[in-house]
N, C-alpha and C positions, 0 to 999 in steps of 0.2 A: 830616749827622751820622753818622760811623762808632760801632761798641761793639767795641772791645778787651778780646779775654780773653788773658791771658799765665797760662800755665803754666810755673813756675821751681822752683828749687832753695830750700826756704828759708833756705839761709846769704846768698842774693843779694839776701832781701826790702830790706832797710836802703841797700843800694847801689842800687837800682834808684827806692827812694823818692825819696832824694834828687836822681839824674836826674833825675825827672820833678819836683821842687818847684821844681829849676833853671830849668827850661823853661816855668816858668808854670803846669803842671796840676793842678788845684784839688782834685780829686777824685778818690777812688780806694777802691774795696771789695779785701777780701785774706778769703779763704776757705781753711784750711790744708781740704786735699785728700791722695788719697791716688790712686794709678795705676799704671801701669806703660808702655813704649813699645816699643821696640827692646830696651833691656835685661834686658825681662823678670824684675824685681829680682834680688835675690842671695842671698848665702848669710851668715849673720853665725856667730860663734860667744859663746853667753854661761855662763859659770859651768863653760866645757869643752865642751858640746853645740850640737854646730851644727846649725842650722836655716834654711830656707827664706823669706826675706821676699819673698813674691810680688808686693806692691801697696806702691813708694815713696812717702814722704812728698814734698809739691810745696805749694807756695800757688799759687793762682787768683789772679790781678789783673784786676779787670775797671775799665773807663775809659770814660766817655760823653766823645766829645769833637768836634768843628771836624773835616770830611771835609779840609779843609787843614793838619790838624795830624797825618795822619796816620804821615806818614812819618819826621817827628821825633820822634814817640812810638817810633814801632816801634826806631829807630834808637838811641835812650836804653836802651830797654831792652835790644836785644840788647847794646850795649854795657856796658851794667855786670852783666848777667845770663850771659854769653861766660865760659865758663871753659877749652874749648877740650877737653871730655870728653862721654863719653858721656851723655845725659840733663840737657844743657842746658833743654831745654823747649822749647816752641811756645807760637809765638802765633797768634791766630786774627781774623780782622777781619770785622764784621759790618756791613752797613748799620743804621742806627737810624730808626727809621720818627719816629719822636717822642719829648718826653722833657715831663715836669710838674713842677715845685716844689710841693708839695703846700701850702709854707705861701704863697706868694702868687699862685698861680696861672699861674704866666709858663707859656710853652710854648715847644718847640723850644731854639733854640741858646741863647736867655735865659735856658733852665732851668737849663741847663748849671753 
């Protein structure tokens, strides 16, 4: 079992869902997040005075899924999350040591 975390843009959350509802994936946590990467945020102006946003808005997508489903997950998502600019996002892939349904007990991929 791998754990997918995707770090994205949130105007991408809606398009990347439905990728992944296409493709069968049952499950999914979204954690709006705040960070920064390469572009080191920017500079906004409100009310006439400009100021420094140092730490972008992003949503966290994390995924328990099938070590065989990993590459079609990844591949969903950069496809609908690609905007072809700075601060598209990263994903990140973990091994999953185990996973539990707390309401019936299953383990591993059953949990899933």
């Amino acid at each position: 079992m791998k754990y997918i975390i995707a770090v994205v843009k949130p105007h991408r959350l809606e398009d990347i869902r439905t990728a992944l509802t296409a493709m069968g994936v049952e499950g999914l946590t979204v954690s709006d997040v705040k960070g920064f990467g390469r572009q080191k945020g920017h500079s906004e102006v409100y009310r006439g005075a400009e100021y420094q946003v140092d730490f972008v808005p992003k949503v966290k997508l994390e995924i328990a899924i099938a070590a065989s489903e990993v590459t079609k997950v990844i591949e969903a998502i950069c496809g609908a999350a690609k905007t072809d600019r700075i601060g598209d996002g990263k994903i990140f892939v973990l091994d999953l040591e185990d996973a539990v349904r707390v309401r019936t007990g299953e383990t591993g991929a059953a949990a899933i």
